[in-house]
One Martini backbone bead per residue (centre of mass of N, CA, C, O) as a GRO file, in nm:
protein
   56
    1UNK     BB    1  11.666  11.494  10.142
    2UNK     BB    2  11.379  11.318  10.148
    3UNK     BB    3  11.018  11.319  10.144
    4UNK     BB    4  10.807  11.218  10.412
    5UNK     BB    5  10.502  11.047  10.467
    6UNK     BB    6  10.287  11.016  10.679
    7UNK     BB    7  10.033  10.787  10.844
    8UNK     BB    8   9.844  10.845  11.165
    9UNK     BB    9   9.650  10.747  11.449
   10UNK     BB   10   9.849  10.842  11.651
   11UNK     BB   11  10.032  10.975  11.850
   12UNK     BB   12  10.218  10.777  11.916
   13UNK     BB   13  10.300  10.709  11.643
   14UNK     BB   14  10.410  10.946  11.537
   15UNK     BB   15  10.658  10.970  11.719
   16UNK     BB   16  10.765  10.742  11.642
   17UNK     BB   17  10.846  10.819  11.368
   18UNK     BB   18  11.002  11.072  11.441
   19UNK     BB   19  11.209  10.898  11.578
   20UNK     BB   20  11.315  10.720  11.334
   21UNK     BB   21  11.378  10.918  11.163
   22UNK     BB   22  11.634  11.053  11.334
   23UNK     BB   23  11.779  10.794  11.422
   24UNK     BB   24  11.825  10.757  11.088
   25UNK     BB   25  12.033  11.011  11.097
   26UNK     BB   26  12.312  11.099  11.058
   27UNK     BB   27  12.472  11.405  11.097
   28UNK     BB   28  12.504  11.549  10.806
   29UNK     BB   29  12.177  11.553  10.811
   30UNK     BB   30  12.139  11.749  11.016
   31UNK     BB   31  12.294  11.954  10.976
   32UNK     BB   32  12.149  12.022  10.688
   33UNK     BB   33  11.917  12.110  10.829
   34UNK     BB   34  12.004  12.346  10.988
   35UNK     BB   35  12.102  12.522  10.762
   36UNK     BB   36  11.861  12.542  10.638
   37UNK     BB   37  11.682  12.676  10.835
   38UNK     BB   38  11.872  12.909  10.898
   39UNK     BB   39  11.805  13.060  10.612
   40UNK     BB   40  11.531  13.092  10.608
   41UNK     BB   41  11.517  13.280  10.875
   42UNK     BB   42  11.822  13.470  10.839
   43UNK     BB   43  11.961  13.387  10.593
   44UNK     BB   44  12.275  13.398  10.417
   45UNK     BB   45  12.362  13.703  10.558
   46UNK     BB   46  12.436  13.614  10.827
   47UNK     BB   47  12.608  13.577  11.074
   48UNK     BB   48  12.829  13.407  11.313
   49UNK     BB   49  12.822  13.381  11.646
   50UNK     BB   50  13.133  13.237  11.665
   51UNK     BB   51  13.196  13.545  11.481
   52UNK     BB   52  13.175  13.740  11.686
   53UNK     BB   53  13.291  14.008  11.914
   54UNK     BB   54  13.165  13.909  12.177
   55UNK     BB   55  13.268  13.577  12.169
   56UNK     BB   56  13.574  13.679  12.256
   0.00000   0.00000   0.00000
């Protein structure tokens, strides 16, 4: 996904941007966002929490 950014005038225009972006991604281009996210925050080596033993 490539970066853009927007230049707005108003909160409003804003949010609608920012609307108008998210309805406009995928599904898999969500994911990967919150992937790379997930990393970001958490490191590469964090478990997956549906897979601890708690959660069974």
């Amino acid at each position: 996904m490539e970066r853009e950014a927007n230049l707005a005038h108003s909160f409003e225009e804003a949010e609608r941007w920012s609307l108008q972006q998210m309805w406009a991604m995928t599904p898999d281009e969500r994911l990967e966002i919150a992937r790379v996210l997930r990393e970001r925050v958490y490191g590469t080596d964090a478990p997956d929490v549906r897979e601890s033993e708690r959660s069974k």
